[in-house]
Every structure is written in C-alpha cells, then in structure tokens.
KEKE-3310 file (N, C-alpha, C; in steps of 0.2 Angstrom, whole numbers, plus 5000, padded with zeros to 4 digits):
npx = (5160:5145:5139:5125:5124:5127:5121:5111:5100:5108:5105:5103:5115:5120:5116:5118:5131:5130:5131:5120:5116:5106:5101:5105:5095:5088:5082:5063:5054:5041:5042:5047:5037:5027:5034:5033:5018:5013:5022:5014:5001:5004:5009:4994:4988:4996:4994:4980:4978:4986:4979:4968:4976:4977:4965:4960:4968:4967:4952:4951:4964:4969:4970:4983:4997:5005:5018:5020:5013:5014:5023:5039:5039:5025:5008:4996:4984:4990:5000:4991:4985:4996:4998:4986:4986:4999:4998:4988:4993:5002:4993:4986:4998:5001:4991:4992:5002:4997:4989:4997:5010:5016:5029:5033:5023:5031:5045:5038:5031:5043:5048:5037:5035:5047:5046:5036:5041:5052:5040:5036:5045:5048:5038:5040:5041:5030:5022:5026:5024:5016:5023:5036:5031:5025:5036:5043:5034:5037:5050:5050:5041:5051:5060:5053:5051:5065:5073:5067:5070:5078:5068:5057:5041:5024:5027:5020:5018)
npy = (5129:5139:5152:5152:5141:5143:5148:5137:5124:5109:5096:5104:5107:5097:5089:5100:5098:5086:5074:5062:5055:5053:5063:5061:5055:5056:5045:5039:5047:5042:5027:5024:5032:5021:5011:5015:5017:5003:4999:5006:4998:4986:4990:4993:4980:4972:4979:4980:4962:4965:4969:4962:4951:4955:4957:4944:4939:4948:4944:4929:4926:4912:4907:4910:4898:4894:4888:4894:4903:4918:4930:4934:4939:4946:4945:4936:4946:4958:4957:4955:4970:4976:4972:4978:4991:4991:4988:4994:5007:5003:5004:5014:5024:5017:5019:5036:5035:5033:5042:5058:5056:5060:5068:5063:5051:5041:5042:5038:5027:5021:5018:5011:5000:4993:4991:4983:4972:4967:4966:4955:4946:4943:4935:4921:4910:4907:4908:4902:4902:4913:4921:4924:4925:4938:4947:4944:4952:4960:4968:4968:4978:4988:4989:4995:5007:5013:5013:5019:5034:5044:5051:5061:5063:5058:5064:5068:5068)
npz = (4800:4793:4793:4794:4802:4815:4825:4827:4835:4842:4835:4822:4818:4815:4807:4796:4794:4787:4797:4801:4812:4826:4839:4858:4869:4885:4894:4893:4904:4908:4909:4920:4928:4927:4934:4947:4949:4948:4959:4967:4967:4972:4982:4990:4987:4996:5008:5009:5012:5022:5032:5034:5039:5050:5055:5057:5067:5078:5081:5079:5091:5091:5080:5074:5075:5089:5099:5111:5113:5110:5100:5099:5112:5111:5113:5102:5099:5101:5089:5080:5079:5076:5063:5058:5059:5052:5038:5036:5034:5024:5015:5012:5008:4999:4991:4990:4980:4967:4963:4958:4962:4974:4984:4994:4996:4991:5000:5013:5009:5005:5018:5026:5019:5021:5032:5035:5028:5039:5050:5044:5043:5057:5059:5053:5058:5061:5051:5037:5024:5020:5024:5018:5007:5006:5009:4998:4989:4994:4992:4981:4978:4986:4974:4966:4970:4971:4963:4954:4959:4958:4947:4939:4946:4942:4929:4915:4896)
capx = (5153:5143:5134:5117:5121:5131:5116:5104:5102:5114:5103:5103:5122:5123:5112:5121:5137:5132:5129:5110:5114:5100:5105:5107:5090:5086:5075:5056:5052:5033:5042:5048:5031:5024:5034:5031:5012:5015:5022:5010:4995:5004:5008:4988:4985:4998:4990:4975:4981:4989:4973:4964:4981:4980:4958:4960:4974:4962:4947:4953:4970:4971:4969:4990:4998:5013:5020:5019:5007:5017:5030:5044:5034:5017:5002:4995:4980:4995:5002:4984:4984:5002:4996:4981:4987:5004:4992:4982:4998:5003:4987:4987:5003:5001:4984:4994:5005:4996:4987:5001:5014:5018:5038:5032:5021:5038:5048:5034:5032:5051:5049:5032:5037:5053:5044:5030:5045:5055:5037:5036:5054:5048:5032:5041:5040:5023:5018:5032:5027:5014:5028:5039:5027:5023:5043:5045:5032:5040:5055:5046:5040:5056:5066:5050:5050:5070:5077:5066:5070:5080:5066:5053:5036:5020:5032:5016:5020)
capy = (5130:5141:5158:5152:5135:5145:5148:5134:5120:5105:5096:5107:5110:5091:5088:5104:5096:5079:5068:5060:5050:5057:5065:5056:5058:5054:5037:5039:5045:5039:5020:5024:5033:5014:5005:5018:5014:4994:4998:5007:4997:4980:4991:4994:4975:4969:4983:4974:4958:4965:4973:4955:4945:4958:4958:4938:4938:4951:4941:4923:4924:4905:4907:4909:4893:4895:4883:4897:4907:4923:4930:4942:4943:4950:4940:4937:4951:4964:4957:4958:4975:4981:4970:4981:4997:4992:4987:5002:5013:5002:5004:5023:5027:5017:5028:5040:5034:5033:5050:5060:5055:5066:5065:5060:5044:5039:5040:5034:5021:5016:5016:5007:4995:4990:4991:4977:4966:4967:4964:4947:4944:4940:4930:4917:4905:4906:4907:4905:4903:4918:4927:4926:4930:4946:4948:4944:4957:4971:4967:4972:4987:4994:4989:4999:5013:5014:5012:5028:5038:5052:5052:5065:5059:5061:5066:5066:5070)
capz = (4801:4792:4797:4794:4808:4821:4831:4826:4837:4839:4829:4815:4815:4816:4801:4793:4793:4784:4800:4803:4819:4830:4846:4863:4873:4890:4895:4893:4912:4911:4911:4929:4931:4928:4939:4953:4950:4948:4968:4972:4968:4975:4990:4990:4988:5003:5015:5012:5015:5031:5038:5033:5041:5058:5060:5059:5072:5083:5079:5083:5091:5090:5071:5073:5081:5091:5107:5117:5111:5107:5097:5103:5119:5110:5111:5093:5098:5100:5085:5074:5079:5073:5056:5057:5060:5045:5034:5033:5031:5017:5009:5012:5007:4990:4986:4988:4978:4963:4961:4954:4966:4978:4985:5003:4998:4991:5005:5016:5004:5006:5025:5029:5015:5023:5041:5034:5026:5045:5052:5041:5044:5064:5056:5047:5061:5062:5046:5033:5015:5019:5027:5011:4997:5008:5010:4991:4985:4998:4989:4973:4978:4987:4970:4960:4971:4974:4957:4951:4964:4954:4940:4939:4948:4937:4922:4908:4892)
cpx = (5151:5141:5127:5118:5125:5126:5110:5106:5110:5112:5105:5109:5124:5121:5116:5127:5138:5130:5120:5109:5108:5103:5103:5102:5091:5079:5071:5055:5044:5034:5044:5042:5027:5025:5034:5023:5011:5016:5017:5001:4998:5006:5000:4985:4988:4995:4985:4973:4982:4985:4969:4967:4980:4971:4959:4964:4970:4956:4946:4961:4972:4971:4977:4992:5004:5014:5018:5015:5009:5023:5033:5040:5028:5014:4999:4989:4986:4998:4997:4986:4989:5001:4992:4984:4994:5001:4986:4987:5000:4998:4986:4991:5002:4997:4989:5000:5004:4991:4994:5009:5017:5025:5036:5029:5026:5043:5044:5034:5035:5050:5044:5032:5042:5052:5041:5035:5049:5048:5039:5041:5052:5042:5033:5040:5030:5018:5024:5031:5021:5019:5033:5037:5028:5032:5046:5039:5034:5045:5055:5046:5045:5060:5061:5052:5058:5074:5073:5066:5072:5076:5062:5046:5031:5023:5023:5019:5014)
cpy = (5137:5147:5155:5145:5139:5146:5144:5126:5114:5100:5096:5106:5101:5090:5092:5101:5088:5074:5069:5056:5056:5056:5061:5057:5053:5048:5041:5039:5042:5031:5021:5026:5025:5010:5007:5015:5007:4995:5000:5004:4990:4981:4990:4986:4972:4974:4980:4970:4960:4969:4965:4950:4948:4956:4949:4936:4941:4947:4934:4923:4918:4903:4905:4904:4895:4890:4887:4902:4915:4924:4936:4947:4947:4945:4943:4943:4959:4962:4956:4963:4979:4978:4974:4987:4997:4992:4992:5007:5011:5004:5013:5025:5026:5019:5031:5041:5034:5039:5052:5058:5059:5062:5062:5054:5041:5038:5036:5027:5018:5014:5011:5002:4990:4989:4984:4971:4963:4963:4954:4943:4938:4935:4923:4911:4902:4904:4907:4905:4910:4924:4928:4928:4938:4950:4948:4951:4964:4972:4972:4979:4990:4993:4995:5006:5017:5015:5019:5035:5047:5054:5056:5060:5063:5065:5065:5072:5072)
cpz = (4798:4796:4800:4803:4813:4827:4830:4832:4836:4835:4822:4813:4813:4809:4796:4789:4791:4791:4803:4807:4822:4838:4851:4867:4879:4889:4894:4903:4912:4912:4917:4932:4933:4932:4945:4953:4949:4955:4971:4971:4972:4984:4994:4993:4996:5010:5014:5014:5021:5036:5037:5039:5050:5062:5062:5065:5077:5085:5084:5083:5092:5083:5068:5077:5083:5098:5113:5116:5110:5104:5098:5108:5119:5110:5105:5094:5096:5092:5079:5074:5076:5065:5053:5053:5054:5041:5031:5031:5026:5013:5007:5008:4998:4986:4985:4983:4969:4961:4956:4959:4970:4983:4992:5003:4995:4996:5012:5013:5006:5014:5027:5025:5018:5030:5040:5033:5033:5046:5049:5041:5050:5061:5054:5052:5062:5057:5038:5028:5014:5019:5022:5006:5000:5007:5002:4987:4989:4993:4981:4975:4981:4979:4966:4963:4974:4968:4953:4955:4962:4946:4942:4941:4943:4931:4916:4904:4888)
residu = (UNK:UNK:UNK:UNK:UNK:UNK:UNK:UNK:UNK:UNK:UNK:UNK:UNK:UNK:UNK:UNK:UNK:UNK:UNK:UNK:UNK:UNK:UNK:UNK:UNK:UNK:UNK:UNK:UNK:UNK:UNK:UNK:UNK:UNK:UNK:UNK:UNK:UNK:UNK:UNK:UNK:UNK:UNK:UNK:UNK:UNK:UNK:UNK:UNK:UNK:UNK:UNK:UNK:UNK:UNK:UNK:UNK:UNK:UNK:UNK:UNK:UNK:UNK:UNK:UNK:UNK:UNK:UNK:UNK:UNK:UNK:UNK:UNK:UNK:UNK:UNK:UNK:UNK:UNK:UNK:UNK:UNK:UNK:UNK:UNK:UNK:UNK:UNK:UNK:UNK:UNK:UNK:UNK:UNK:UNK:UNK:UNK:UNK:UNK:UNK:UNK:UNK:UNK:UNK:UNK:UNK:UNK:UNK:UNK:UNK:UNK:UNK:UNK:UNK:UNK:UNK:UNK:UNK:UNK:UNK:UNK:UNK:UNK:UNK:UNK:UNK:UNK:UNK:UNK:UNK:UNK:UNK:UNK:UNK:UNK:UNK:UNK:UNK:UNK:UNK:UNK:UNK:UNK:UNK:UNK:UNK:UNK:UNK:UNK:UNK:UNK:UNK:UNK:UNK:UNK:UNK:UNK)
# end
C-alpha cells in the first residue's frame, strides 16, 4: 500500500489497489420505516373498526347473538365497552405511530395489538370470519412492527 492510500478511506484503498466491487452497505432503513407506517395506519383502521364493533355491542347488545347471551361471563354491553375502549388505544397508539415514531407507540403498539388479537381470539364464537380478519390484520401489524424492531425509527435521509 502506498503512502498516498494509508489513510484514505476503505474505499479509496480498495479502488487504489485495482478492485471496483463497491462496499457492503447496510439495508435502506426508510423500508422498515414503511412497514412501521403500513402498521401503523392498519393499526389506525382496526381501532376504528373496534370502536365501531364495541358502540354497536353498547348500543344494541342483541346485535351479538349468543345461547346464553354472554361470553366469558361478560354481558355483550361490558364486552362493547372493552371493544370500545381497545379500539381507541389501537387507534391512538397507531397516530402515534406514524408522526416520527416515537419508541413507546412501538412497544405499545406490540402490546395493544396483541391484547386486540387475544380479545378476537375469545370472539370467534360469536363472530368468526370478523374475528379472524381482525386476527389476520393484528398479525400483520405485529410482524410490521416486530421485524424492524432493531432499525432506526424515523431514519430520513
């Protein structure tokens, strides 16, 4: 190696010494930034949905049909209002998730995500090809918000 490359990038010495492969860079983080925002706008849609699925449940609780008229010992008005009140925290959480993202509507995110999929879990009797869309789009948004977990949030370039 030369004087002139001893202190020039690695790069330079690479280039220096004849080879013109181009160095090994790290993924593009704004594609993770996308698929945090892809979760957090479908988080946005399913809390609405689940404020929609909890006031109809509060509204007319004969709207949900059951034998016995409750599931896991709640009558469907107590069971509107846990829809109500998940439903608002998903919708919260995935705001906040698409400003710049802040490290807390990500771990929120993960947990009232996976609270809403349990919730839908207990539903399926009652409602089951609603209770698995909602269960197949949680799914989505934990893989969106789990798989860029180690990337920089709001990374722009």
């Amino acid at each position: 190696m030369s004087d002139q490359t001893a202190g020039a990038r690695p790069e330079s010495r690479a280039r220096a010494a004849g080879r013109t492969d181009a160095p090994v860079t790290a993924p593009d983080a704004r594609a993770w930034t996308g698929w945090v925002r892809f979760g957090a706008v479908v988080m946005v849609v399913v809390g609405v949905f689940g404020v929609i699925e909890g006031l109809a449940a509060i509204v007319s609780p004969t709207y949900f049909v059951s034998d016995t008229g409750t599931v896991l010992v709640l009558s469907w008005a107590a069971w509107g209002w846990v829809h109500l009140v998940l439903g608002a925290l998903v919708a919260i959480v995935g705001a906040g998730l698409l400003g710049e993202a802040a490290g807390w509507a990500r771990g929120a995110g993960i947990a009232v995500v996976g609270l809403s999929a349990i919730v839908h879990l207990i539903m399926i009797p009652v409602a089951p090809v609603w209770s698995i869309v909602v269960i197949a789009l949680d799914v989505v948004i934990l893989y969106a918000l789990v798989t860029t977990w180690n990337e920089p949030l709001g990374a722009r370039h």
